[in-house]
C-alpha positions, -999 to +999 in steps of 0.1 A: -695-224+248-728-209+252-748-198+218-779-179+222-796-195+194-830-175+201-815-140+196-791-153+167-825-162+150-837-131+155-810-110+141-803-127+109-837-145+104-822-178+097-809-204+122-785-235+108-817-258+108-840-231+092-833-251+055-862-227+037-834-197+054-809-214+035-831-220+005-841-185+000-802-175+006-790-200-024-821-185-046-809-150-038-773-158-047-789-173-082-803-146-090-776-122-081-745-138-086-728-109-101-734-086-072-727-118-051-691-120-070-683-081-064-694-088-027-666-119-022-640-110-052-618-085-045-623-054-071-590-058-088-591-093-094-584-102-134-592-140-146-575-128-180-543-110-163-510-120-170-489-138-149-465-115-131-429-113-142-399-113-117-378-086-124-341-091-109-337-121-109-302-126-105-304-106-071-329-137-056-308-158-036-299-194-042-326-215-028-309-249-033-277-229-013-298-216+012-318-243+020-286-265+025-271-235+052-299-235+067-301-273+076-264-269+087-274-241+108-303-262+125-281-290+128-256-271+150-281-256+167-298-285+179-261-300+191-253-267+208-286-272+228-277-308+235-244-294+252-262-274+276-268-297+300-228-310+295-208-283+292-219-248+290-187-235+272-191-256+242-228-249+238-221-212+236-194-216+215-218-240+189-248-217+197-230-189+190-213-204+154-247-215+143-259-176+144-233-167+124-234-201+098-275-179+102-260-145+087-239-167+061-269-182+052-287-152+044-260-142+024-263-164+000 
């Protein structure tokens, strides 16, 4: 990829081998670093807050549960997809069984 180098100096006054550029940047930052901070930081961000608690809890699903389906579901996936090549009724049927072992597992 082309760069124009020339006209990128000339827009921002400092190229990546212009080290007194990047010198006056760093000194700048120094001597601004709280405006520096407001310029990176989003405006609502609080060192001090709280952590965040979860409310409803016992509405979250079972990770350990769903984690489990979901390798079962994966598992007959990837034998339904081996069947296609075999025998197209049985790789529907196991295709088919591991979308629904899907909607069990999002039950959970």
């Amino acid at each position: 990829m082309w760069i124009n180098w020339e006209f990128y100096k000339k827009k921002n006054n400092m190229s990546l081998r212009d080290y007194d550029g990047w010198r006056r940047y760093s000194e700048w930052k120094r001597q601004n670093r709280e405006a520096w901070e407001r310029s990176v930081m989003p405006t609502n961000f609080d060192t001090k807050q709280s952590k965040v608690e979860v409310k409803n809890l016992d509405q979250m699903p079972d990770q350990k549960w769903h984690r489990r389906i979901s390798f079962i579901k994966s598992g007959i996936r990837i034998v339904g997809y081996v069947f296609i090549p075999f025998n197209l009724v049985i790789a529907t049927i196991l295709l088919i069984l591991s979308e629904v072992v899907g909607i069990i597992e999002e039950l959970v």
